[in-house]
C-alpha positions in Angstrom: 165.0 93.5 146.9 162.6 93.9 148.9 161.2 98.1 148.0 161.4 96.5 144.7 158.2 94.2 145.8 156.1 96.9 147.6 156.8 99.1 144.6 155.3 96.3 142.4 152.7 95.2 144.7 151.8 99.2 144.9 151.4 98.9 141.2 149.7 95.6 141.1 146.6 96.8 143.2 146.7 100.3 141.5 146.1 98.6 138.4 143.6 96.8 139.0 141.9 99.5 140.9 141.9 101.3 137.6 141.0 98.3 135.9 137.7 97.8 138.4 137.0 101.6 137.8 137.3 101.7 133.7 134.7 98.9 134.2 132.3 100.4 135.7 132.2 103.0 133.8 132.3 100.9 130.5 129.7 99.1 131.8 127.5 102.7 132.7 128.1 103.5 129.0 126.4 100.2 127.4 123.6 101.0 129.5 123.3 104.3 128.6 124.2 103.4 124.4 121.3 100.1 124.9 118.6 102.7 126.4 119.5 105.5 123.5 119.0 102.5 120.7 115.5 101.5 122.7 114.7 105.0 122.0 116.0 105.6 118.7 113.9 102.3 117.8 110.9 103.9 119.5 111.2 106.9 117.4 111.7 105.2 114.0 108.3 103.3 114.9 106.6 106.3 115.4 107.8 108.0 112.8 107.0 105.2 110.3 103.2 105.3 112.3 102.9 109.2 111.2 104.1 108.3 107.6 100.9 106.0 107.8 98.7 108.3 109.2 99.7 110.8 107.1 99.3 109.1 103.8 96.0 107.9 105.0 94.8 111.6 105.8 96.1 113.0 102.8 94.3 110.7 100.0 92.8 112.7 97.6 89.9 110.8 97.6 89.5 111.6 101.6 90.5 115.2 100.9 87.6 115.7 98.0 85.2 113.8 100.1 85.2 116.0 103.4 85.6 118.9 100.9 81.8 117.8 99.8 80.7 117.0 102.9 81.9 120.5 104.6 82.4 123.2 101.9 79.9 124.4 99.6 81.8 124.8 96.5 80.6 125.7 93.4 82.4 125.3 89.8 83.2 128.8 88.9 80.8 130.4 86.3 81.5 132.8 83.6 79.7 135.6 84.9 82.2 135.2 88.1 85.3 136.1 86.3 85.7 139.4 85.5 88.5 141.5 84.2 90.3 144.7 86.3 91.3 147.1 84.5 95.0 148.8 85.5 94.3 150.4 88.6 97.2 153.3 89.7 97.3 150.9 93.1 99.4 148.4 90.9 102.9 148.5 90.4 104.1 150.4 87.4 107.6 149.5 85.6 110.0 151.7 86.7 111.7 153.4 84.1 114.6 156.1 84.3 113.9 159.5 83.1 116.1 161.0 80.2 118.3 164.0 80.7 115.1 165.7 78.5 113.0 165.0 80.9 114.5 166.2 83.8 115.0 169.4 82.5 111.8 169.8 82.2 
């Protein structure tokens, strides 16, 4: 009887031994999962701040007002506009020559 009692005391203290060690690493993961949801919070704030920003600095109203302020644009005249004629420097359509004009 008695091996019988070292081999469960053995077990006893091996188990909780295990126990003690799943623990503490359980207890390294929570802190490690509660710092990545303090940043993943962080991040949604910031990106909700630069979804705000960006609105803002896109207006249109902003946009045609530093346009004024910074450009010197102009509503295009007639006399700007002018029409090219076909210039051999644009693509052609490609057509493919009959058997009469190869033999040529």
């Amino acid at each position: 009887m008695r091996p019988l009692v070292v081999i469960s005391i053995a077990a006893f203290v091996v188990a909780m031994l295990a126990m003690f060690l799943v623990k503490h690493e359980v207890r390294g993961l929570e802190r490690e999962l509660a710092s990545l949801e303090l940043d993943r919070q962080r991040h949604v704030e910031a990106i909700r701040v630069l979804r705000s920003e960006w609105s803002y600095l896109t207006r249109p109203a902003r946009i045609a007002d530093l346009a004024a302020r910074h450009l010197s644009l102009e509503p295009v005249q007639a006399t700007q506009v002018k029409w090219l004629p076909r210039s051999p420097s644009r693509p052609t359509l490609l057509l493919t020559p009959t058997a009469a004009e190869l033999e040529r």
